[in-house]
C-alpha positions as CSV (number, residue, x, y, z in Angstrom):
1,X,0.0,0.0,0.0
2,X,2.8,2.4,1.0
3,X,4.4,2.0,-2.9
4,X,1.0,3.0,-4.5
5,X,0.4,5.7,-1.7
6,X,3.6,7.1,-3.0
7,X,2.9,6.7,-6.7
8,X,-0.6,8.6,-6.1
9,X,1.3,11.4,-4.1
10,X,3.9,11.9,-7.0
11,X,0.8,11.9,-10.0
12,X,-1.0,14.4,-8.1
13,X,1.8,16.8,-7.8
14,X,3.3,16.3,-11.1
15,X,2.1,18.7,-14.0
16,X,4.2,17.2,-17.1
17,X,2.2,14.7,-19.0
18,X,5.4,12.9,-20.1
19,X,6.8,13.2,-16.3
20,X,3.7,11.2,-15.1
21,X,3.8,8.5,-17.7
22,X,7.5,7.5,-16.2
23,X,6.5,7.9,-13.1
24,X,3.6,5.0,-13.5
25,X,6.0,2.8,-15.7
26,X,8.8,2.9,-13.2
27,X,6.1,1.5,-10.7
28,X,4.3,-1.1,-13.2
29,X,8.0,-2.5,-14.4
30,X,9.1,-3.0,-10.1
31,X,5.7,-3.8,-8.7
32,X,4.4,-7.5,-8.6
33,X,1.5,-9.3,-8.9
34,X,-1.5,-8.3,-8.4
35,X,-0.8,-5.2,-7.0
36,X,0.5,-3.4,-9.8
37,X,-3.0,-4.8,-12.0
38,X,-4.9,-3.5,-9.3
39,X,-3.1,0.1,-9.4
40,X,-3.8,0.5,-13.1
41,X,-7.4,-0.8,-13.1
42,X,-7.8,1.9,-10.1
43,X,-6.7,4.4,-12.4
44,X,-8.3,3.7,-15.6
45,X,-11.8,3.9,-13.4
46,X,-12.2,0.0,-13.7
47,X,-12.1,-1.1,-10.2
48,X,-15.0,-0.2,-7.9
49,X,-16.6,-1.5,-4.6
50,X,-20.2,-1.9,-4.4
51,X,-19.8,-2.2,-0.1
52,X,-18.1,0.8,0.0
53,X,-19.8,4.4,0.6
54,X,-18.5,7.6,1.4
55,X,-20.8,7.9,4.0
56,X,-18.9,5.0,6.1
57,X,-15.8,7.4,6.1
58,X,-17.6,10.3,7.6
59,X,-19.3,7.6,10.3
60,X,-16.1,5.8,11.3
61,X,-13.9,9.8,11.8
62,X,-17.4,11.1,13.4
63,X,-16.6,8.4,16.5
64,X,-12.9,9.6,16.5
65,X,-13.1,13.0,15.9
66,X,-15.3,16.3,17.3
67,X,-17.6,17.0,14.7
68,X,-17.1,20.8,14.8
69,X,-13.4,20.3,14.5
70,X,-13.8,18.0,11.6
71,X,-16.1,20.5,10.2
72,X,-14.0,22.8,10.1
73,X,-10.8,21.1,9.2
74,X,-13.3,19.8,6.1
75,X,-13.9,23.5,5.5
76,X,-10.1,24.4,5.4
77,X,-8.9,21.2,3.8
78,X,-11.6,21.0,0.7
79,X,-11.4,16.7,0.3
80,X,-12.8,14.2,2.3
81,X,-9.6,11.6,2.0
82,X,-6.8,14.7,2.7
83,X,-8.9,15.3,5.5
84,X,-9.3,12.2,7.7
85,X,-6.1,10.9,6.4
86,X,-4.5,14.5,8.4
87,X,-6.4,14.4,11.1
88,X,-7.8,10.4,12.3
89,X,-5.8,10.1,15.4
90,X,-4.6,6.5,14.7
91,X,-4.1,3.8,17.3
92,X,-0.3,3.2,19.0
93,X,-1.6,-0.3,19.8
94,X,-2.6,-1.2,16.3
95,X,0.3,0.5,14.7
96,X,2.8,-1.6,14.7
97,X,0.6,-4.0,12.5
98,X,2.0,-4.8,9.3
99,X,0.5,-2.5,7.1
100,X,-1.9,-3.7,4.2
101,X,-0.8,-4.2,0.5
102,X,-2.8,-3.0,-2.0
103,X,-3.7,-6.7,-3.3
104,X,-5.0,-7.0,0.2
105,X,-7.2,-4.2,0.7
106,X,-8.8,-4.8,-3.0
107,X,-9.6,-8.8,-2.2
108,X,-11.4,-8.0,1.0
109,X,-13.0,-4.8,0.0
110,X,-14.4,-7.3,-3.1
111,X,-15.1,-10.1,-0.7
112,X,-16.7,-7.6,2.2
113,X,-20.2,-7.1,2.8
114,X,-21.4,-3.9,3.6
115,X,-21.3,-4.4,7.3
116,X,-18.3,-5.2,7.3
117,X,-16.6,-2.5,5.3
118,X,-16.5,-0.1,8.6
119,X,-14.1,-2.5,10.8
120,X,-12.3,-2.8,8.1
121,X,-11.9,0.8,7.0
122,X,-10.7,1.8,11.0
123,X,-7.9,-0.8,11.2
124,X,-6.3,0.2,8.1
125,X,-6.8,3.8,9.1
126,X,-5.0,2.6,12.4
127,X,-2.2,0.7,10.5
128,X,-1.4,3.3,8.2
129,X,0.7,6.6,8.2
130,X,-1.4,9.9,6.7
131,X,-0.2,9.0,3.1
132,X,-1.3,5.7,3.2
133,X,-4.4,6.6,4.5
134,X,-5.2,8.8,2.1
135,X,-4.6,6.5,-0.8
136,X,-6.8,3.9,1.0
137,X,-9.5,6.5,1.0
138,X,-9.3,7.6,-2.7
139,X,-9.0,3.8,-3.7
140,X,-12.2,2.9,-2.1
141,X,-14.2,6.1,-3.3
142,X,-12.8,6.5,-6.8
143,X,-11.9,9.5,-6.7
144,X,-8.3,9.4,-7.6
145,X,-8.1,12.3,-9.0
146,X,-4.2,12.6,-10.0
147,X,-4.3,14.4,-13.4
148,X,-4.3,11.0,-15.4
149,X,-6.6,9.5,-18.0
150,X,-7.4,6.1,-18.1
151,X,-5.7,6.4,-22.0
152,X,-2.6,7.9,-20.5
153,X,-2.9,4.9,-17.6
154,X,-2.4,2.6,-20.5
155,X,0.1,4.5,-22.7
156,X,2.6,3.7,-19.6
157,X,1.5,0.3,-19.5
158,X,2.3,-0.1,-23.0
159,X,6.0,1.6,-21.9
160,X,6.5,-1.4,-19.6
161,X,7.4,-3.7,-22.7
162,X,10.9,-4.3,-23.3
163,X,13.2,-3.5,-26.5
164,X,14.8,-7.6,-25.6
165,X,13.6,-10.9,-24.0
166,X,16.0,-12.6,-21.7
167,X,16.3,-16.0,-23.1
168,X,17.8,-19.3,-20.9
169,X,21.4,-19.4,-20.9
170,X,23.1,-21.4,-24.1
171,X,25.1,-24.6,-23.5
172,X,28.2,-22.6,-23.2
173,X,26.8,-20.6,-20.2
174,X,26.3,-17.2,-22.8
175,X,23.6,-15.1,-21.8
176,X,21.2,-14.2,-25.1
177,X,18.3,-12.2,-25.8
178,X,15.4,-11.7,-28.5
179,X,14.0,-8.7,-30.0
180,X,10.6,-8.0,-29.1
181,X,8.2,-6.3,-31.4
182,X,7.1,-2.5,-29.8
183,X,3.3,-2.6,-28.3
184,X,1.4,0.8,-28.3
185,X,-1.5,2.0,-26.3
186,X,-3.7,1.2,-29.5
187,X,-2.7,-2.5,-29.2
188,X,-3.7,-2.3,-25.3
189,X,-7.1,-0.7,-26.0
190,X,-7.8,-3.2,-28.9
191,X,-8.0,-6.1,-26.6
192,X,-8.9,-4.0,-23.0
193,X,-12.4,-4.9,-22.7
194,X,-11.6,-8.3,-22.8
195,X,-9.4,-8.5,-20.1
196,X,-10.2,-8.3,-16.3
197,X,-8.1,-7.0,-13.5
198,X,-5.7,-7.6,-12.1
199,X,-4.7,-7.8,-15.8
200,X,-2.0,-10.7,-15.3
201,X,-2.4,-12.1,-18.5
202,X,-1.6,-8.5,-20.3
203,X,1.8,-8.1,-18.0
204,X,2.5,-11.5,-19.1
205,X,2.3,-10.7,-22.9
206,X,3.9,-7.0,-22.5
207,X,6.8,-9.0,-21.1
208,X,7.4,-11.0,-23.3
209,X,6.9,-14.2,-20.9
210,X,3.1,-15.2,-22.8
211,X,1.0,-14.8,-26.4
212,X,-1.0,-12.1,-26.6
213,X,-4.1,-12.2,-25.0
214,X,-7.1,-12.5,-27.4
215,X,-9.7,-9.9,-27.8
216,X,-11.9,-11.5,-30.8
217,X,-14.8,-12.5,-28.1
218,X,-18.0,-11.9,-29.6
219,X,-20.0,-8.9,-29.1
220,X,-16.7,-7.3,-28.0
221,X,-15.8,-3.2,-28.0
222,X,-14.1,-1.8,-30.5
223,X,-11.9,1.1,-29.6
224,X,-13.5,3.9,-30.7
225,X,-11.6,6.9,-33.2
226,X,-11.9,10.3,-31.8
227,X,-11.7,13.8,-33.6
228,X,-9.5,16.8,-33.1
229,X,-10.8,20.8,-32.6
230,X,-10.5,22.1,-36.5
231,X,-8.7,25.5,-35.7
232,X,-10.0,27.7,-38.5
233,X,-6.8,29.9,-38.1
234,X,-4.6,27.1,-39.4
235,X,-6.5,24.9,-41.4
236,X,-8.3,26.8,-43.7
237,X,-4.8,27.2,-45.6
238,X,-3.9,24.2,-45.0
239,X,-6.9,21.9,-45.9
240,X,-9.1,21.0,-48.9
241,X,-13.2,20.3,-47.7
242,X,-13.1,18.6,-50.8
243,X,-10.7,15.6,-49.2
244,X,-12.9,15.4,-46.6
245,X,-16.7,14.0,-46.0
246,X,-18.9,16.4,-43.5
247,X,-21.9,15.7,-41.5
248,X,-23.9,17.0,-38.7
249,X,-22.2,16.1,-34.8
250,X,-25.6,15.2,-33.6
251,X,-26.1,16.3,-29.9
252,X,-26.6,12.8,-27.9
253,X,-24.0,10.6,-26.8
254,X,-21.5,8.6,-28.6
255,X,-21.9,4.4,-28.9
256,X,-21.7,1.4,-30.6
257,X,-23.9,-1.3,-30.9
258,X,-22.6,-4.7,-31.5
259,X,-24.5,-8.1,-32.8
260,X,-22.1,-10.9,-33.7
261,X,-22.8,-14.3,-33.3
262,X,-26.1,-14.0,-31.3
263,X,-24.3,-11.5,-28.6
264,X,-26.2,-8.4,-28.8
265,X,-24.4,-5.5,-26.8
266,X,-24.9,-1.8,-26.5
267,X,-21.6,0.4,-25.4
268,X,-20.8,4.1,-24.6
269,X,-17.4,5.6,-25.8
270,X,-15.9,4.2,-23.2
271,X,-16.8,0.7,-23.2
272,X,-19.3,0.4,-20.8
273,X,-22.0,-1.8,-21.8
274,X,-25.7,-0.2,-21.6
275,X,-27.1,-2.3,-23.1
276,X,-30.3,-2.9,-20.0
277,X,-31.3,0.8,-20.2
278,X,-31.9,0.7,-24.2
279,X,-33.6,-2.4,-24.7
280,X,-35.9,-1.5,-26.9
281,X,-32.8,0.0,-29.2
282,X,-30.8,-3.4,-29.5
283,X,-34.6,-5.1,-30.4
284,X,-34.5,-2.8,-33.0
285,X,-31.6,-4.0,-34.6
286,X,-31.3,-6.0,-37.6
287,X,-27.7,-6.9,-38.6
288,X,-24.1,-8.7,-38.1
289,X,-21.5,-6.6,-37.3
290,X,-20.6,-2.9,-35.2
291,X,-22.2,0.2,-35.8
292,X,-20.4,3.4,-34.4
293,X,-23.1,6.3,-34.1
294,X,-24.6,8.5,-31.6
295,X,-27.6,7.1,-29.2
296,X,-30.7,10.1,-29.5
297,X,-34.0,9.9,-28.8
298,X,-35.6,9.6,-32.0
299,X,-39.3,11.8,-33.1
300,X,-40.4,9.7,-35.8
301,X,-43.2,11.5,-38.0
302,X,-46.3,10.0,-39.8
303,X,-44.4,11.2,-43.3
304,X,-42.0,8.1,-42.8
305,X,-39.3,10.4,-41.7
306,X,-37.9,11.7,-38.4
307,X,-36.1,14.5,-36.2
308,X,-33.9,13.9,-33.4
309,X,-35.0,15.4,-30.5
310,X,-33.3,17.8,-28.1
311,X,-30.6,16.2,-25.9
312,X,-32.7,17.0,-23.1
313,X,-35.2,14.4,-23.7
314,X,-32.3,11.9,-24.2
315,X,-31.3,12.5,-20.4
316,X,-34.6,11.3,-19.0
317,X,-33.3,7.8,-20.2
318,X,-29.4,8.0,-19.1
319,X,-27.7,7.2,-16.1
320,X,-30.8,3.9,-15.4
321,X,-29.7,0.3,-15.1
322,X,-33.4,-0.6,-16.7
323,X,-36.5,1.7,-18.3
324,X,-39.9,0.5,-18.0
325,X,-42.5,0.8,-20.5
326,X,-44.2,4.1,-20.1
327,X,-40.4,5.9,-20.1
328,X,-39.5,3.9,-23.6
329,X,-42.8,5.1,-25.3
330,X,-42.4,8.6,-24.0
331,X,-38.6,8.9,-25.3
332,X,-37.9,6.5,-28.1
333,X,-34.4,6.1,-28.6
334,X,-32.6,5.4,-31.8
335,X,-29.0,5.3,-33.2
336,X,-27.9,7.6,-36.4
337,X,-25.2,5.7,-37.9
338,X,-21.5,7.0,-38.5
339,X,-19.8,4.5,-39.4
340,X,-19.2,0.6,-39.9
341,X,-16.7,-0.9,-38.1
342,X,-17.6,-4.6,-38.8
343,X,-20.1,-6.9,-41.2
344,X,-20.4,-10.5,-41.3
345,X,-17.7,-11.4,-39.4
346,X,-15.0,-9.0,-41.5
347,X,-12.9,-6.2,-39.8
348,X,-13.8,-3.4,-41.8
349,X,-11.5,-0.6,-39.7
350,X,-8.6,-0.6,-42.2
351,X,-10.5,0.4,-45.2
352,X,-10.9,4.0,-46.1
353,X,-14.2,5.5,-44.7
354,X,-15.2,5.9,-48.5
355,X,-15.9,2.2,-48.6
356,X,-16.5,1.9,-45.1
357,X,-19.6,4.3,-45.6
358,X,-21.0,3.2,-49.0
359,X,-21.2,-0.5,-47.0
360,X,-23.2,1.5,-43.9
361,X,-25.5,3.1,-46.5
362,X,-26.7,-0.5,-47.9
363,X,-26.7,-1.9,-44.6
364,X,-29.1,1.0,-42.8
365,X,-31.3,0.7,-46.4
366,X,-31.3,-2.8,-45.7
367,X,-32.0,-3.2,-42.0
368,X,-32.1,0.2,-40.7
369,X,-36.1,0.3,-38.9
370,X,-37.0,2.4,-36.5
371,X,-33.9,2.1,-34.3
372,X,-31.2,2.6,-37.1
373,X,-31.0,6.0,-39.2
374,X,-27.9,7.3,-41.3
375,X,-26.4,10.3,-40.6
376,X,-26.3,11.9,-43.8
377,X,-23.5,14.0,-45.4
378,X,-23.9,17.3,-45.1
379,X,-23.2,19.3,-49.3
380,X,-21.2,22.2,-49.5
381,X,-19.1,23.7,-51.5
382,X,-15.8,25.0,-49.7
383,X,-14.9,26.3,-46.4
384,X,-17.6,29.6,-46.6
385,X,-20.4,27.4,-47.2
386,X,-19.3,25.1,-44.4
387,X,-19.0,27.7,-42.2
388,X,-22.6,29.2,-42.9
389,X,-24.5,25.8,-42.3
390,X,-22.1,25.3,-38.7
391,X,-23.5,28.8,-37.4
392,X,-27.2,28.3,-38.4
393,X,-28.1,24.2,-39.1
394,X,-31.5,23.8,-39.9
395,X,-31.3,20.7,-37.8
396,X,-31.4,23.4,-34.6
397,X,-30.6,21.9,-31.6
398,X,-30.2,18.3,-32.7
399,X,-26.5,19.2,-34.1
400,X,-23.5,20.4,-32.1
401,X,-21.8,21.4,-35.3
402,X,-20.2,19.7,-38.0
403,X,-17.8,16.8,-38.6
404,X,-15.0,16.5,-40.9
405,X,-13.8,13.0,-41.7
406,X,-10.8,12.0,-44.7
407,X,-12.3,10.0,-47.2
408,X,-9.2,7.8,-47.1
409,X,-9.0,7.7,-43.3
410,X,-8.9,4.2,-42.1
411,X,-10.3,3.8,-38.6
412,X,-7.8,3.8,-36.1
413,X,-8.1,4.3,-32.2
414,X,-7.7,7.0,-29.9
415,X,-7.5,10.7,-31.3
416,X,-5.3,11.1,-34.4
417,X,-4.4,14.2,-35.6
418,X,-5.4,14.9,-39.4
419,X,-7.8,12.4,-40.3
420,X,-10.8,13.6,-38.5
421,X,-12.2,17.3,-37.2
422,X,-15.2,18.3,-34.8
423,X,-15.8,21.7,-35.7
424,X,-18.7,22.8,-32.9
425,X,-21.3,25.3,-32.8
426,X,-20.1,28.6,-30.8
427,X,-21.7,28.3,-27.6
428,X,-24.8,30.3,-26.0
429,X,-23.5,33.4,-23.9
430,X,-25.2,35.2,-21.2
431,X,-23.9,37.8,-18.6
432,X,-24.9,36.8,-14.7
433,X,-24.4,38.1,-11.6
434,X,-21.9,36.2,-9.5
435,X,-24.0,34.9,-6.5
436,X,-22.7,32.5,-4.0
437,X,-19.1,30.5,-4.0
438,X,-17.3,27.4,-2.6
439,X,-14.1,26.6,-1.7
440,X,-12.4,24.0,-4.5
441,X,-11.3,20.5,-4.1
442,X,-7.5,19.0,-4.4
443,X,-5.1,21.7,-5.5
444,X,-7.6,24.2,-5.2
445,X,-9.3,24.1,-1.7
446,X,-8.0,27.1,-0.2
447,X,-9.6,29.1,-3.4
448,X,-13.2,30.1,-3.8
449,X,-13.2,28.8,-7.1
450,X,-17.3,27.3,-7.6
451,X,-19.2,30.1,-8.5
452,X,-23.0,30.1,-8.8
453,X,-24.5,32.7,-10.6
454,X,-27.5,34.1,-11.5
455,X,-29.8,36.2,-13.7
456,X,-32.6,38.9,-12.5
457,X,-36.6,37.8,-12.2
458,X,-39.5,40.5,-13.0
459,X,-39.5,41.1,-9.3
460,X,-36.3,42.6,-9.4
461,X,-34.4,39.7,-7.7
462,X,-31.8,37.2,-8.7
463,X,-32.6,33.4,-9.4
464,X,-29.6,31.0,-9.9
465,X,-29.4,29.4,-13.4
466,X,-25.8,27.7,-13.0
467,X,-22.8,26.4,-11.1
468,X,-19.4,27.0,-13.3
469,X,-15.9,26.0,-11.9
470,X,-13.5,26.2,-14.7
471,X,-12.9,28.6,-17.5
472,X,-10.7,31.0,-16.1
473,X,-7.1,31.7,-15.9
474,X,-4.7,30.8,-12.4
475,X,-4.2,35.0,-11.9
476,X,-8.4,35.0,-13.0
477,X,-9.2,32.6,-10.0
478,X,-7.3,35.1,-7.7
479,X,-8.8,37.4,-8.5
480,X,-12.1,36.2,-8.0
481,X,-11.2,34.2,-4.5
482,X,-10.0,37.9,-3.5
483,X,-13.5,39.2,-4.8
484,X,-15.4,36.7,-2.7
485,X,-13.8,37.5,0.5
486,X,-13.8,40.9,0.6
487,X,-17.6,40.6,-0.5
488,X,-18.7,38.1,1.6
489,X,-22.1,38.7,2.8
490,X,-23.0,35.4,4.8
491,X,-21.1,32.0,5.5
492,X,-22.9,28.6,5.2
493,X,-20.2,25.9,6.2
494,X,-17.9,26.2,3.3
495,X,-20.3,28.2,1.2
496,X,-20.1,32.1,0.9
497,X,-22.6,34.4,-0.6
498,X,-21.5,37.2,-2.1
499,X,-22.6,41.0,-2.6
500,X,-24.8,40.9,-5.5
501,X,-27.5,43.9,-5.8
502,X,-28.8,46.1,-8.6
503,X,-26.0,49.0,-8.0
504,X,-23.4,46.2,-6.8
505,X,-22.4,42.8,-8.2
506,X,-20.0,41.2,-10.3
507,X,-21.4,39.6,-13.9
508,X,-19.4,37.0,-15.4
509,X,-19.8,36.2,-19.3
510,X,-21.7,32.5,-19.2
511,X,-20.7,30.4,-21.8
512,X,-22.7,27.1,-22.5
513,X,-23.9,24.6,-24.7
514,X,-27.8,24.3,-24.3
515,X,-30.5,24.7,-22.2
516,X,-33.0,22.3,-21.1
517,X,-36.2,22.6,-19.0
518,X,-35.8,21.5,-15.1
519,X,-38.5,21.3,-12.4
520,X,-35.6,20.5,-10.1
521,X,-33.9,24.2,-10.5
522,X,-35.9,27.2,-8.9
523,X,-35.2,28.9,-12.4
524,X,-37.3,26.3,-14.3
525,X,-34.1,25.7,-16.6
526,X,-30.3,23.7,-16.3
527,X,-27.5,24.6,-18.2
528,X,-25.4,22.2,-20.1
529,X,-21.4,22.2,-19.5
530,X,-21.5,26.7,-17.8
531,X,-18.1,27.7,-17.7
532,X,-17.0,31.0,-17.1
533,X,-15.8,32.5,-20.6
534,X,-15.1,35.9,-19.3
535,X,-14.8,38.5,-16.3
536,X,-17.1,41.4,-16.9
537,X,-15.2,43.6,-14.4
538,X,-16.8,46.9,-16.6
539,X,-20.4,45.5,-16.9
540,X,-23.1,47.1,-14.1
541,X,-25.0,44.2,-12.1
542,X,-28.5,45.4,-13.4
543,X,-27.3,45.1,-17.0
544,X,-27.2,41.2,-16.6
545,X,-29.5,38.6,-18.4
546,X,-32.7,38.4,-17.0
547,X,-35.0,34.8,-16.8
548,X,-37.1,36.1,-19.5
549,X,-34.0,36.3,-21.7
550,X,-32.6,32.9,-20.3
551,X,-36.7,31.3,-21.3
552,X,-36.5,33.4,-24.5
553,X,-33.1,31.3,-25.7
554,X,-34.8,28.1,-24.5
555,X,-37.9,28.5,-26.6
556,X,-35.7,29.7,-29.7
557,X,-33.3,26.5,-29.0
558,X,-36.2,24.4,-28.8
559,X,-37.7,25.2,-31.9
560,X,-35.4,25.2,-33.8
561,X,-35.9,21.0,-33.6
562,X,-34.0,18.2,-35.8
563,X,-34.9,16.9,-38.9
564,X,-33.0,14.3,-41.1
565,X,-34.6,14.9,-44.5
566,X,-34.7,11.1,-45.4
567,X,-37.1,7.8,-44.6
568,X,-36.9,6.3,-41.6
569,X,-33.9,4.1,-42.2
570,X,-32.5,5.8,-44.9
């Protein structure tokens, strides 16, 4: 436990990218078995304990520790595990226990009932120094939180391969060696979802001491190929639309729906199966192979056709292990087709997406229903024409923006740079009023760095529409944790509200991607992905949005619609 406490200590204070990759393949390459499958799979997200709440934390440092005290260390502190890792007062009887590996803690965390979980929890706590502790704490909550991506996680694990293979000494006592072939991240994520931790198997093959382990399972994830920002400064020189096919980024979330074999499985871009909440998609479905597209809740209309609905409707049916009836009738989903990854048992990746796509046409023509529609290509002729159909689509709300996507790109993993481009929508803007504020988590708990904001009612009074904690600069964020205090107007644990009248307040610029209706918000409306965009140190506090504007964008947002000018299916 003490090695990964220390690996998890170093991540988290280490800003270089490349710096934290050596960092995690110095401790794959000298850790054993398990323990170093159960570090990665804690920090790709794939290890999780159903016994284990956060809640058990606060009850087992409630019965060490005054409450007021912890409340205010809590306050000061910002994070749960820094917290009761600094201040649980530990046991001199219990600490000269051996202390826990990690292989140790993960078997009887999986093995524990809930119950049990809380003796546990205190005599680890009691066995282990602060460090250690608050490792133990971040490992059973999840919330690592140490500036890696799971894709980074396995770019080092790729780095543990070696250039040579130590063979058995020859006859004549010589020592020899054989090459071994390179391994990438790609050639990790291409077999990932078939593997389980502690990932033995794959440590065996990136050492060169077993065969590859096989991925070809049935029904199995295919890595999915991500696009790049176009940045119109640079590549209008440097690119030709006419090498590249566009169409619409609809607005629901990314997946891929595999049938081979008789295995019928649903997956979001990250491999997760979903497959129970969208039943009534995968019944839909009508062919042998992978389809990469994006999951919306489809209106069909008595024409034949169809517009995808607003994204807001599609959130009614995420985030469920199973729908009933009455919530599949009221929000039909549906996928709009991409691209094909796979038919009758062939890998199509490796072709170029011209073929790849003129094979998904015939297939959704074929078998497409009322659960499969193809995203159609989007005509235009050059960069100006582009450009005029990104800022006003006359699918509305349905499309992010556009995609741009090589002809002659072959389908490849991860995010290459070149072959594909999101080019999104610019988002909504409004001015608010800056109303309350919370100390930050991690690196930032000692700034007031969550701001809720909010926008003026007909009565004169503000209404929160928001909560935005990122968008600003490092000298930005101290400025406004400097704002905060010296305008504090009332303290609610670590919450402050903030000076915010008519002839005093200070408006940030809102930036955002949509608006849905809400009848859990006050306003009546929830903003998708706020960030603050900009400081509006000039701007008066009564010059701010008001709700009517806020209701005004959502009605103009909403109909605007989604219509795919084509057949169901086509």
């Amino acid at each position: 436990m003490r090695a990964f406490a220390e690996l998890l200590d170093r991540l988290s204070l280490t800003a270089s990218r490349n710096a934290k990759l050596v960092l995690l393949r110095d401790y794959l390459r000298v850790t054993p078995d398990p323990d170093r499958g159960w570090a990665l799979a804690a920090l790709t997200g794939d290890l999780t304990f159903a016994a284990a709440k956060p809640a058990m934390i606060r009850k087992a440092v409630a019965a060490r520790v005054d409450p007021v005290l912890f409340g205010w260390s809590y306050d000061y502190v910002g994070d749960l595990a820094e917290t009761v890792a600094l201040i649980w007062p530990g046991d001199p009887d219990h600490r000269a226990n051996r202390e826990p590996q990690l292989g140790e803690v993960v078997d009887a965390l999986q093995a524990a009932g809930r119950g049990e979980v809380q003796g546990l929890l205190e005599g680890w706590l009691n066995a282990l120094e602060p460090k250690g502790r608050w490792a133990l704490l971040k490992l059973m909550t999840g919330g690592l939180r140490v500036g890696l991506s799971a894709r980074l996680a396995r770019t080092a694990a790729a780095m543990v391969r070696p250039e040579r293979r130590s063979e058995p000494p020859d006859p004549d006592g010589g020592e020899t060696t054989t090459p071994l072939a390179p391994v990438g991240v790609s050639d990790i994520e291409e077999i990932w979802h078939a593997l389980a931790p502690p990932y033995a198997d794959l440590f065996a093959w990136l050492e060169g001491r077993a065969e590859r382990p096989s991925g070809d399972a049935p029904g199995r994830f295919r890595p999915v190929m991500l696009a790049v920002a176009l940045d119109e400064a640079v590549d209008f020189d440097r690119l030709d639309p006419a090498d590249y096919a566009a169409e619409w980024k609809w607005d629901g979330i990314r997946v891929q729906a595999v049938r081979e074999d008789g295995v019928e499985k649903l997956y979001s871009r990250t491999g997760d199966e979903i497959s129970g909440a969208f039943a009534d998609v995968m019944a839909g479905l009508d062919f042998e192979g992978a389809v990469d597209g994006e999951l919306v809740v489809w209106r069909a209309n008595e024409a034949g056709g169809g517009a995808v609905a607003p994204f807001g409707d599609l959130q009614q049916r995420l985030n469920r292990k199973s729908v009933d009836a009455k919530m599949m009738a009221a929000f039909p989903a549906a996928i709009v087709a991409y691209d094909l990854l796979a038919q009758d048992g062939e890998d199509l990746r490796a072709l170029p997406l011209r073929e790849r796509r003129a094979r998904l046409e015939a297939l959704a023509a074929q078998s497409g229903g009322d659960r499969l529609h193809l995203s159609p290509l989007v005509g235009a002729d050059g960069w100006d024409a582009l450009a005029r159909l990104r800022a006003d689509p006359p699918v509305g709300a349905a499309a992010e923006g556009l995609m741009l996507k090589r002809w002659d790109s072959a389908y490849v993993a991860g995010r290459p740079k070149g072959p594909w481009f999101k080019w999104k929508r610019d988002p909504h803007v409004i001015d608010a009023v800056l109303m309350y504020a919370q100390r930050g988590h991690g690196k930032r708990s000692s700034f007031y760095s969550d701001y809720t904001f909010g926008v003026w009612t007909e009565a004169g009074a503000l209404t929160p529409v928001g909560k935005a904690y990122f968008g600003f600069t490092d000298e930005e964020l101290k400025q406004l944790d400097k704002f905060v205090r010296d305008h504090t107007v009332e303290r609610f644990g670590p919450v402050r509200s903030v000076r915010a009248e008519r002839d005093f307040g200070l408006v940030l610029e809102i930036a955002f991607e949509g608006l849905n209706r809400s009848t859990r918000h006050k306003s009546g409306v929830a903003m998708r992905f706020p960030r603050v965009s900009r400081i509006r140190w000039d701007k008066p506090a009564r010059e701010a949005a008001t709700l009517d504007d806020v209701m005004d964008l959502l009605d103009a947002i909403e109909s605007g619609g989604g219509r795919i000018a084509q057949p169901a299916g086509g």
